[in-house]
N, C-alpha and C positions, 0 to 999 in steps of 0.2 A: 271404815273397814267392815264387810260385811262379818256377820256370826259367825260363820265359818270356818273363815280367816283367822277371826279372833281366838276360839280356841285352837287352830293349830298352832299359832303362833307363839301363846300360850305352852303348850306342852312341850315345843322344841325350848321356849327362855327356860321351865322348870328341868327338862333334863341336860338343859347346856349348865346350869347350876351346876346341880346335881352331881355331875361327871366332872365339873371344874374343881369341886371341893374332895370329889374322891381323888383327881389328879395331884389336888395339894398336899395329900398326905404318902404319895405314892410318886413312881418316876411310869410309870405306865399313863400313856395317855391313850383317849380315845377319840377312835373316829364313827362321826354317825351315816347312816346311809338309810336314804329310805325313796323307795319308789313306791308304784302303784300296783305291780306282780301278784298275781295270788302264787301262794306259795308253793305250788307244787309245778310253777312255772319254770322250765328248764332255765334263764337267766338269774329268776331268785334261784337256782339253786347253786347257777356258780357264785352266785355273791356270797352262799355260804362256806363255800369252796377258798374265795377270794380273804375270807375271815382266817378261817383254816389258815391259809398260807399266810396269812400277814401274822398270824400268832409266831408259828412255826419259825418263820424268817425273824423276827423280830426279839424272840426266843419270851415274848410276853410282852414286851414292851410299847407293843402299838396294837390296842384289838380294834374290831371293827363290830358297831349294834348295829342293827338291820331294823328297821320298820319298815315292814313290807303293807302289800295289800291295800296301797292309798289312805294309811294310817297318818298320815302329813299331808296329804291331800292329792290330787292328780298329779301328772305332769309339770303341766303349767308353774303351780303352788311350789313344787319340789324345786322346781328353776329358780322361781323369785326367791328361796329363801336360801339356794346354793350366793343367789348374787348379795346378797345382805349378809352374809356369811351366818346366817344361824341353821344352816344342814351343811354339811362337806362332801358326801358323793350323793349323786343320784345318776336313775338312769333313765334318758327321754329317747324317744324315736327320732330318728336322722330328721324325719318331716316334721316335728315340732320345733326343731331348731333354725329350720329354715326363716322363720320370722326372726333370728337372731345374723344367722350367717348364713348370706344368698349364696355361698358354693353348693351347699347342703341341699340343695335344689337339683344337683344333679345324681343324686340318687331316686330321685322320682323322676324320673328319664324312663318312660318305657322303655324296655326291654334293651339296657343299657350294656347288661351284664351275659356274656355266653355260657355260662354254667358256674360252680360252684369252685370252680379250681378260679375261674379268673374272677371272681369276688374277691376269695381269701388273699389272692398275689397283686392284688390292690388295696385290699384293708391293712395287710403287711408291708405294702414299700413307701415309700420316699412320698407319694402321691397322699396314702393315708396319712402317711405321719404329720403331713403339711394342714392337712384339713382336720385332725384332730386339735390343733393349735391355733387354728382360727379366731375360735373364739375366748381370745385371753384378753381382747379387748373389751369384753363382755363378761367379764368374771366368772369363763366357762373354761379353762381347759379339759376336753380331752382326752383321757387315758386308754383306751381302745375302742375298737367296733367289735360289739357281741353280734353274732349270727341271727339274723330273725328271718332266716328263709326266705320264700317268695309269699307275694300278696297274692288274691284272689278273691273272687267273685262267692259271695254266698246269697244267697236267695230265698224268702220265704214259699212263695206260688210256682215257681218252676228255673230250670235249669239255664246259664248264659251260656249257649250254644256257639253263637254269632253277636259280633256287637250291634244286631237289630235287636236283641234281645233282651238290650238295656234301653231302649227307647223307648223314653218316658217315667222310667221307675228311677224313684227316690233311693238313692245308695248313698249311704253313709260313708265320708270320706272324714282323714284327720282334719286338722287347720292347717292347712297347707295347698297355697296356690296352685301348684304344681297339679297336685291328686284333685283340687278342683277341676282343673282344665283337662286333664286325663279322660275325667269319666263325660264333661260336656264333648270331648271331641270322639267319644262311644255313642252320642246320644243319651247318654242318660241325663237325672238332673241330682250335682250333687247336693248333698248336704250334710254340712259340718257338725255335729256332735260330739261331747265327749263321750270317753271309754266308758266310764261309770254312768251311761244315761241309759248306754244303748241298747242292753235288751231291753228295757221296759220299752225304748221305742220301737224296737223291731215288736213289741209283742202286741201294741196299740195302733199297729199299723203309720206310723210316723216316716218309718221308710220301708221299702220294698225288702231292703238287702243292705247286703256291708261286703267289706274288701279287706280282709286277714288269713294271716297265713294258719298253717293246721295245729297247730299247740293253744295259739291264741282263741281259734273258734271253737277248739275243742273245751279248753283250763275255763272258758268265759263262758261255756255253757250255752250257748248261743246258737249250737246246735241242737237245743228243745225246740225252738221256735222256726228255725230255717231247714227246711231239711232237703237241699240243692246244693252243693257245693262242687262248681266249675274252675278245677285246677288249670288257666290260662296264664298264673306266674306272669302277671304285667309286669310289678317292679320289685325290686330288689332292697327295701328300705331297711339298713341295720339298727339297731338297740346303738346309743352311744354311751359309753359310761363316763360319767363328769365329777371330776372334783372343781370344788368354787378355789379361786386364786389365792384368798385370802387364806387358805386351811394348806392350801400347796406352797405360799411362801413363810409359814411359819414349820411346818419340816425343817428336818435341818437334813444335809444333803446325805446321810445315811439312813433316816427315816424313809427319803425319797426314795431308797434305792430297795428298803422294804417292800413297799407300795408296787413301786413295777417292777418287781419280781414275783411278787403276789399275783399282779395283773394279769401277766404272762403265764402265769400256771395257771388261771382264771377262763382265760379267754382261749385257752390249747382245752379244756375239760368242755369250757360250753358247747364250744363246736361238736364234740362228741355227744353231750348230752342234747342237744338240737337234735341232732340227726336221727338220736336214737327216738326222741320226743315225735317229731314227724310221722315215723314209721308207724307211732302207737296211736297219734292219732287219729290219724288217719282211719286205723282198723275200728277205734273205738267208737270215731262220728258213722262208721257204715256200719257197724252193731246198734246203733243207736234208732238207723232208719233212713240213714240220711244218705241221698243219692249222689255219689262222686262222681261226675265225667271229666272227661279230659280236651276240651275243645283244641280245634287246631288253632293255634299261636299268630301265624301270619298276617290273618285277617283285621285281629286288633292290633300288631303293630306297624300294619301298616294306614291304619285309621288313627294311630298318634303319632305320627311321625312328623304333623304340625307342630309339635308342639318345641323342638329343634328352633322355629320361628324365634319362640319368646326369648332367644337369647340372640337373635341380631343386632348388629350391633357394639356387641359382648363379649369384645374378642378374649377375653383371660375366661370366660364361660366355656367358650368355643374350644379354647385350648385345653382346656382342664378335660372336657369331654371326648376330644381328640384322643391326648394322652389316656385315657381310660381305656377306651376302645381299641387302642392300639398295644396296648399291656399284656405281656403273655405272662 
């Protein structure tokens, strides 16, 4: 196990201790939560939101810690230790789950989504509910989809106009097939990185550019180094919030009912705190220096519209995307 590993791993057994012996003496348990967020991240902030309300609901009885800012380690780390049961929620992008549950693939679907009403009336119906439970076979349920707006093109050297425009330049994509095949079928060439490398790589010249939405380019600072940003809104990839199985079946079915009703007040606040997030950032990467344009949309989606292909075949792929598109 590498060093790394080892002291996270470390300080989740010392506060699973910790919080086990203050449980003993108390009827108040707690839940921990830690993602990668810096904190003034519209998502960390509904999870303080989501604290809030599970107090409130719980009338004290269930709180919730937060270790934000990749204090447990990225993504990845958060996942493996939600599956061994020593974290209980975290939150990972729809496209790092993909390596867990191949539906979750169809959010990285160019331009899958017609605007922001039929995002939300598919993250709310019968469709979401099915794909947030996916993965329970994987010691991942589920709990909602947080809003993470649309992706986009940022750029150090100049602005993505047309997808010629990515021919040849290294863009940083997540680990996610899909977002691979995306930017090769732009012409560009991806390349996988984590969150936590990539300004130093965008600053060493390691890739040209990256592909995030305007809170995240902005909260990441990432706008020192890039000062291009082409809102072409390719995909649509939400935040998913998870709790590991093991921390969901030891609830008891009033605790549970805590939780998603926290959720739900959680996930009704984010979406206003996104939007409003958006707005500021936006202002603040163009005070910063940084060039916004707005390329026309068609061009690139009809330069991915191969990628439909990778699910021949696939007919429960086929139909999940059907039903999606066809969702008012």
């Amino acid at each position: 196990m590498r060093k790394s590993y080892f002291f996270q791993y470390l300080t989740i057994a010392v506060t699973t201790l910790f919080f086990l012996g203050c449980q003993s003496k108390s009827n108040v348990k707690t839940i921990r939560l830690g993602h990668a967020l810096d904190t003034q991240h519209p998502v960390h902030k509904a999870m303080v939101i989501l604290g809030e309300e599970l107090n409130k609901q719980s009338q004290g009885k269930l709180k919730l810690n937060i270790y934000p800012s990749g204090q447990l380690g990225g993504e990845r780390e958060c996942l493996e230790l939600l599956q061994i049961g020593s974290l209980d929620i975290t939150k990972v992008s729809a496209a790092v789950l993909e390596n867990f549950i191949p539906e979750y693939k169809v959010f990285s679907v160019p331009y899958m989504f017609r605007d922001k009403a039929h995002t939300f009336s598919v993250f709310d119906s019968e469709i979401g509910e099915s794909l947030l439970l996916k993965g329970e076979k994987f010691r991942l349920r589920g709990l909602t989809f947080y809003d993470a707006g649309s992706r986009s093109f940022y750029m150090k050297e100049a602005p993505i106009k047309t997808p010629a425009d990515l021919k040849g330049k290294k863009i940083r994509v997540q680990k996610s097939n899909m977002a691979v095949a995306m930017v090769n079928d732009l012409g560009g060439s991806p390349t996988p990185i984590s969150w936590g490398e990539l300004y130093t790589a965008l600053q060493q010249g390691v890739v040209d550019g990256a592909e995030n939405n305007p809170p995240s380019f902005y909260t990441s600072k990432h706008y020192e180094v890039c000062k291009f940003y082409s809102l072409d809104e390719h995909t649509a990839v939400p935040d998913v919030l998870l709790i590991g199985t093991d921390t969901w079946k030891r609830l008891n079915e009033e605790e549970k009912s805590w939780v998603k009703a926290a959720v739900k007040v959680s996930t009704e606040a984010q979406r206003k705190l996104w939007a409003a997030s958006e707005k500021e950032s936006i202002a603040a990467v163009k005070a910063a220096g940084v060039q916004v344009v707005y390329p026309e949309k068609k061009p690139f989606e009809e330069q991915t519209k191969g990628i439909l292909e990778m699910f021949d075949g696939n007919e429960e792929m086929k139909t999940l995307i059907t039903s999606i598109k066809n969702k008012k």
